[in-house]
C-alpha positions, 0 to 999 in steps of 0.5 A: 446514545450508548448505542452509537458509541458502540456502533462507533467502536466497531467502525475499523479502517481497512485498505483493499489492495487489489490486482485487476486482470490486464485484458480488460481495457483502459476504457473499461478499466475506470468501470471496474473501479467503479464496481468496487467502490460500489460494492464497499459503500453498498455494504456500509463502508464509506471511501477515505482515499483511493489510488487509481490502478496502473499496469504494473509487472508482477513478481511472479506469474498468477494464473486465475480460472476463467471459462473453464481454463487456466490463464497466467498473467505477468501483468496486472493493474494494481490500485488501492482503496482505503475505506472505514466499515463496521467490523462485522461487515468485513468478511461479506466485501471479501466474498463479494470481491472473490466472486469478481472474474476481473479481479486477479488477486486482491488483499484486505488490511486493517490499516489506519485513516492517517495518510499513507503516501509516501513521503521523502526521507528526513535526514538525521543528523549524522547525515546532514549538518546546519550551518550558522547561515541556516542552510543544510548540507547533506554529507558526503557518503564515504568511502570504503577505505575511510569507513575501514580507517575508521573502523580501525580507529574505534577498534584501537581506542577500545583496546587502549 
């Protein structure tokens, strides 16, 4: 019993992000996450939650070597997979993922199982006010002139 709850202990939550070289093609590309996937649950690990990669414009180029020969890449697909494995197993899907020719650039976090899609902004209370109908209004945002008269207005209280 007190060997599963160690073995427990160790299971951490990590997230591969990673960049997929734009030549491969849209066909092909379903493959690729494939091997991935595979190669987490071959090691141990088991999926929580993926995002498919999509063609995204990267921020700089990045060359990588393939056949001898340097290639840049402004674009690359980018997707995401979060997973759980046992710590000490880590470091071998990092090996695993570098020696991949498709994978342009990737990144391994330890991260958390709760859900990390993005959600809307909730208004404070300066922002938004209820009305007795129940009904919220979201404020105006003000302008220059207002947010300098009352920046003045502060200032002469202070000094008051």
């Amino acid at each position: 019993m007190e060997e599963t709850n160690k073995d427990l202990d160790n299971v951490k939550v990590y997230e591969l992000g990673y960049h997929l070289i734009p030549t491969i093609g849209e066909d092909s590309l379903g493959v690729e996450v494939s091997r991935l996937q595979t190669l987490i649950t071959e090691n141990g690990g088991s999926i929580i939650s993926e995002e498919f990669p999509q063609m995204r414009n990267l921020a700089y180029e990045i060359s990588k070597v393939s056949e001898n020969k340097y290639t840049n890449f402004s674009k690359a697909y980018f997707g995401w997979i979060k997973f759980e494995i046992d710590s000490s197993l880590i470091g071998g899907i990092g090996e695993k993922v570098t020696s991949n020719p498709s994978v342009l650039r990737f990144l391994i976090i330890k991260t958390v199982r709760e859900n990390t899609m993005y959600t809307p902004k909730i208004l404070t209370k300066k922002e938004a006010k209820v009305e007795e109908t129940g009904e919220v209004v979201v404020a105006e945002k003000a302008s220059p002139e207002e947010i300098d008269k009352s920046i003045d207005d502060l200032l002469v209280e202070e000094e008051k």
